[in-house]
C-alpha positions, 0 to 999 in steps of 0.5 A: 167462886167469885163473891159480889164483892169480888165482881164489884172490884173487878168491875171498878178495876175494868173501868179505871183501866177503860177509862184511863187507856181509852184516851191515849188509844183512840188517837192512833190506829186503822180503820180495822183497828177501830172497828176491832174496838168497837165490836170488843166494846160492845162484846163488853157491854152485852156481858156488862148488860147479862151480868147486871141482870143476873145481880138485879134478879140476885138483889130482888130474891132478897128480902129482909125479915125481922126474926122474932128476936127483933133482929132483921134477916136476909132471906133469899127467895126462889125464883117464881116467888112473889113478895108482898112488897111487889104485889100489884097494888102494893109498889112503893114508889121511891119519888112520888109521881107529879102531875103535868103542873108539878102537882103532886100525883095520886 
């Protein structure tokens, strides 16, 4: 069973090879051959895109805690969980909003 740290490395490895092969490669090759590309590329992409929103369902089912002994514990949520820092009113905001003169927001 792959680890997030295995999918990390696969990910950085695919990327590096992509980028590194995608120059030379693009300079030959048929009308087919392209449109071939294109359709494996956004094959890619789509499972790029699933993978990425199964991880940020992942990462928000996760919370850190602090036990009694002050020491902090992640905990993993089950889906349909509602956590205190989500609830409505409660958002944190990572940069605080502006108004239209660069004012700062509510």
């Amino acid at each position: 069973m792959a680890t997030t740290q295995h999918l990390v490395a696969v990910t950085r490895a695919a990327r590096t090879l992509l980028s590194e092969a995608a120059p030379d490669a693009l300079l030959a090759g048929s009308v087919e051959d392209h449109a071939a590309l294109v359709g494996e590329l956004q094959a890619l992409v789509n499972l790029a895109t699933a993978v990425q929103d199964t991880a940020i369902a992942s990462l928000a089912a996760l919370e850190t805690e602090l036990a009694e002994d002050g020491t902090l514990v992640e905990t993993r949520r089950v889906p349909g969980h509602v956590s205190p820092s989500t609830r409505p009113g409660r958002l944190r905001r990572a940069v605080p909003l502006r108004g239209a003169r660069g004012a700062p927001g509510p």
